[in-house]
Wavefront OBJ file of the C-alpha trace (Angstrom):
o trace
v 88.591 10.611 14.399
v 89.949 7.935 16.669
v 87.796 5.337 15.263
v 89.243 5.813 11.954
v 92.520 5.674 13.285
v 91.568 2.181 15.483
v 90.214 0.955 11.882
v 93.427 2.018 9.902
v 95.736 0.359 12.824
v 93.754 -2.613 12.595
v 94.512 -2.714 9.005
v 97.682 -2.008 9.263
v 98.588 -4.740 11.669
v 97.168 -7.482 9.474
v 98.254 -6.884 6.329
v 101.749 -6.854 7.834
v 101.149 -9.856 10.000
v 99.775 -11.935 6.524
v 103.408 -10.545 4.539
v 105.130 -12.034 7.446
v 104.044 -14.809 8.105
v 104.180 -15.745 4.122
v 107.294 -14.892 4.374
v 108.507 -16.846 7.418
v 111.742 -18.910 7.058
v 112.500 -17.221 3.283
v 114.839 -14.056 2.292
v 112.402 -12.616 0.498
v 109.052 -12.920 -0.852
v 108.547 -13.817 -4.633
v 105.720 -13.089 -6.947
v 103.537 -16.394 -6.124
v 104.274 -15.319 -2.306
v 102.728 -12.139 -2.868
v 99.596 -13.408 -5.320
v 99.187 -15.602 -2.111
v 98.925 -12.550 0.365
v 96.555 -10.421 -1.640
v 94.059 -13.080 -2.456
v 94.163 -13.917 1.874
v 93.740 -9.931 2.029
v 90.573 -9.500 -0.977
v 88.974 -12.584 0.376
v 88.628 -11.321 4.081
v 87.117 -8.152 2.339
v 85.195 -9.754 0.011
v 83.025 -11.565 2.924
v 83.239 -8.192 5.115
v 81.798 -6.011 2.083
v 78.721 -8.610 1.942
v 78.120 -8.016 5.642
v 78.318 -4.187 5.250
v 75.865 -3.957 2.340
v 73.307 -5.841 3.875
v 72.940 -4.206 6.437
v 73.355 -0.557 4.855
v 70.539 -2.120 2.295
v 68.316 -3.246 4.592
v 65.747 -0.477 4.540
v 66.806 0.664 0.905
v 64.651 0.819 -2.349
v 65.688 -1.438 -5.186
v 68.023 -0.209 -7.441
v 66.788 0.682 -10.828
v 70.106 -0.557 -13.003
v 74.298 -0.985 -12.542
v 74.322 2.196 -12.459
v 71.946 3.052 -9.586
v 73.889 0.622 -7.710
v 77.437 2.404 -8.402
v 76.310 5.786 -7.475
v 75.069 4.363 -4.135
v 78.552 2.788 -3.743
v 80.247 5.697 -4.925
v 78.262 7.927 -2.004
v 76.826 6.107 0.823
v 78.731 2.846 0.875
v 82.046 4.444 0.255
v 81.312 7.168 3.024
v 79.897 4.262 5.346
v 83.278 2.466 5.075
v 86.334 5.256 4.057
v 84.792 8.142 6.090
v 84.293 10.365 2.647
v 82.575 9.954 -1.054
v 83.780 8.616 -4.630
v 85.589 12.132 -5.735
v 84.944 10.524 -9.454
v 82.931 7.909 -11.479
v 83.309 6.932 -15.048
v 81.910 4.100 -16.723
v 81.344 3.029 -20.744
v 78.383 1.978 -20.459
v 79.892 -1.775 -21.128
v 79.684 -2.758 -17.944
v 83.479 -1.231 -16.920
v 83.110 1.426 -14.048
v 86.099 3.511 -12.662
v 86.092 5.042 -9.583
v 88.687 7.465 -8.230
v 89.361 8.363 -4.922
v 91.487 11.035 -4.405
v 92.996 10.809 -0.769
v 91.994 7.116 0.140
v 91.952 6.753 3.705
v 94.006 3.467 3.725
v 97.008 4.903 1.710
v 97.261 8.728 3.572
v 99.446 6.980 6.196
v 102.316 6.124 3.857
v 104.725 8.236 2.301
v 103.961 10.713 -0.570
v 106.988 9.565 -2.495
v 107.364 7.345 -5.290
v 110.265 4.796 -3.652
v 106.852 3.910 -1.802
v 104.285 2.989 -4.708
v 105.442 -0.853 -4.997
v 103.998 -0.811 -1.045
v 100.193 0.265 -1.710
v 99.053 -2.500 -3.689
v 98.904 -4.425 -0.162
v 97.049 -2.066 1.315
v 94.420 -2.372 -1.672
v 93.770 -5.766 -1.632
v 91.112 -5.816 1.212
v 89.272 -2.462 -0.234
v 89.000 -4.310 -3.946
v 87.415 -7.331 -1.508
v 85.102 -5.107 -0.158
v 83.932 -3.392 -2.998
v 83.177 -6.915 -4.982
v 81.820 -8.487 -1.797
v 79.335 -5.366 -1.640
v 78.532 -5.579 -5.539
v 78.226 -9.393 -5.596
v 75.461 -9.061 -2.767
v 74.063 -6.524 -5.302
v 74.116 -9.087 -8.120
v 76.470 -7.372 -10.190
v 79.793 -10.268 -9.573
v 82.956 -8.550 -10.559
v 86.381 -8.409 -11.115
v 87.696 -5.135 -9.011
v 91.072 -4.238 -9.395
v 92.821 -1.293 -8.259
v 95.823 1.359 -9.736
v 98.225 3.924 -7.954
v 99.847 6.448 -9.862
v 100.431 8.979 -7.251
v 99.903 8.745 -3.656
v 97.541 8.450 -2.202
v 95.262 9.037 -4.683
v 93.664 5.094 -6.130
v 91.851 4.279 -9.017
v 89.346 1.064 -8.997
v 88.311 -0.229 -11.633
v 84.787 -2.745 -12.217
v 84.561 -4.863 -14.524
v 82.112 -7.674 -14.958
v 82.422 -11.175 -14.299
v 81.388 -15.281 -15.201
v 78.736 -16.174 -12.232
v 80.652 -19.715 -12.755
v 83.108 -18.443 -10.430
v 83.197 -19.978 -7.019
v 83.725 -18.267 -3.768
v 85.299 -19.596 -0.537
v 84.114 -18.763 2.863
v 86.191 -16.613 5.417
v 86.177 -17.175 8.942
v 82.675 -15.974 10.832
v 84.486 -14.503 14.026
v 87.186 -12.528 11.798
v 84.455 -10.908 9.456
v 82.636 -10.079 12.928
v 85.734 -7.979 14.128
v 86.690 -6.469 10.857
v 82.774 -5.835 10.338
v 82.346 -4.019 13.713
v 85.178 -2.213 13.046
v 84.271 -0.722 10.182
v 80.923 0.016 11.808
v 82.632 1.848 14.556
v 80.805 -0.345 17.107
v 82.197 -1.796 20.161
v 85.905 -0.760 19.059
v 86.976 -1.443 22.697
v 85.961 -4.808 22.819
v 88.130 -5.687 18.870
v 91.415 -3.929 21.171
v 90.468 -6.319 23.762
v 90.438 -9.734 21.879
v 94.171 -8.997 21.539
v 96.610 -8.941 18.806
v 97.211 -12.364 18.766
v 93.829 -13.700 18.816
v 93.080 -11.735 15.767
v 95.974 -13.036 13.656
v 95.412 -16.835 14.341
v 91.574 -15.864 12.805
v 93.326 -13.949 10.066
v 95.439 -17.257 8.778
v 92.454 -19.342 8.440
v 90.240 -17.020 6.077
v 90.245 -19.039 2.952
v 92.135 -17.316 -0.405
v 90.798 -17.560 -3.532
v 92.712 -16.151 -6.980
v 92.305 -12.143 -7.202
v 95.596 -10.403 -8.100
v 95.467 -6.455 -8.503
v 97.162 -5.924 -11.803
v 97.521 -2.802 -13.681
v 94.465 -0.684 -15.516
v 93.811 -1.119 -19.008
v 92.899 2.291 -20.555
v 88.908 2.172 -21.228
v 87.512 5.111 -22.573
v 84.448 6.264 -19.937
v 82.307 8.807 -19.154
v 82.603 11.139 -16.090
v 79.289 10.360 -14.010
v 79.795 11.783 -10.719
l 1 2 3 4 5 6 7 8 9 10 11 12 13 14 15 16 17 18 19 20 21 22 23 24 25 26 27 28 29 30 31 32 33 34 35 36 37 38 39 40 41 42 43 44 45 46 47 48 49 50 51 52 53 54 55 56 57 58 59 60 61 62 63 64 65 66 67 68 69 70 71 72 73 74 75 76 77 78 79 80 81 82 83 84 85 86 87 88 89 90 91 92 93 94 95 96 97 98 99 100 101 102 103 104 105 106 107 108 109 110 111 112 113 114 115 116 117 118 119 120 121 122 123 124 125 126 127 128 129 130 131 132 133 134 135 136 137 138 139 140 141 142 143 144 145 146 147 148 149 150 151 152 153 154 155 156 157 158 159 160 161 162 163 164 165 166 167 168 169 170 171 172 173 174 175 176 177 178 179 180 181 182 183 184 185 186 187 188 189 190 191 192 193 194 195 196 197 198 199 200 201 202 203 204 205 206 207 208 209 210 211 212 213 214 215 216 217 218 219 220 221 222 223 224
């Protein structure tokens, strides 16, 4: 239980360290500001979910198809990283997958009410990162985006995606810490690096364009 909470803190902290920081000198932040923050935010979790899946991989049997790969994502990748499984999976068998979480770990912290659902897409901007980072070392590359209706209850959604599409690299030493986190390994030693330590790593990770916009209705079959 207190790993999870060290993991969620650790979240926390840098999502509202990137927001600030973009927002440094201005009133507010605008729509490009925002884009800017969410692509820093999927890009760090984009190179952590590669490091995950290798290693949770290593001693696995190939997958037999997409959907092989989702179910294992869905159950042992999700419960690696969020602590519980994928409470549903639908896909159309077009290559579009949606899977629903029904108390996602990173949202439970906020507020239940609806003044508050303009707030969670920055806290889903690192898991959609993760999950592509995790498929694209699968070989299924991706376009993840993510939906809140009510909290905290998400919706992701896979869709597939041009291998033309370039990737930048993130910063080794941040996807180390956010890595071993994750893993629940050595959490002491993250606390100890110190807050600000982290977030001069966390402004260098490179951003690349991923926005989270809104579902589009597909019609899918419940799998799971």
């Amino acid at each position: 239980m207190a790993d999870e909470v060290l993991f969620e803190f650790l979240h926390m902290e840098i999502v509202s360290h990137i927001y600030k920081e973009q927002q440094s000198g201005k009133a507010e932040l605008d729509n490009k500001d925002r884009a800017v923050c969410v692509s820093v935010l999927e890009g760090m979790g984009f190179r952590v979910g590669q490091g995950i899946i290798e290693r949770l991989t290593r001693d696995t049997p190939s997958f037999k198809d997409e959907l092989d790969i989702m179910k294992f994502i869905c159950k042992d990748f999700w419960t690696k990283v969020f602590r519980r499984q994928i409470d549903n999976l639908r896909t159309n068998h077009q290559g579009t997958y949606v899977l629903q979480d029904n108390k996602f770990t990173l949202l439970t912290q906020l507020s239940n009410g609806k003044q508050y659902l303009d707030q969670a897409p920055r806290y889903l901007a690192f898991s959609c990162g993760v999950v592509r980072g995790a498929l694209s070392n699968l070989g299924m590359e991706s376009v993840v985006t993510a939906e809140v209706s009510i909290m905290p209850s998400c919706k992701y959604q896979r869709k597939r995606r041009s291998t033309s599409s370039t990737q930048t690299q993130s910063s080794p030493l941040l996807i180390y810490v956010m890595c071993q986190t994750i893993d629940v390994f050595r959490c002491g030693f993250l606390f100890g690096l110190g807050g600000n330590t982290v977030y001069r790593w966390v402004i260098k990770i490179a951003t690349v364009s991923v926005s989270i916009p809104s579902l589009k209705k597909e019609k899918c079959n419940a799998l799971i």
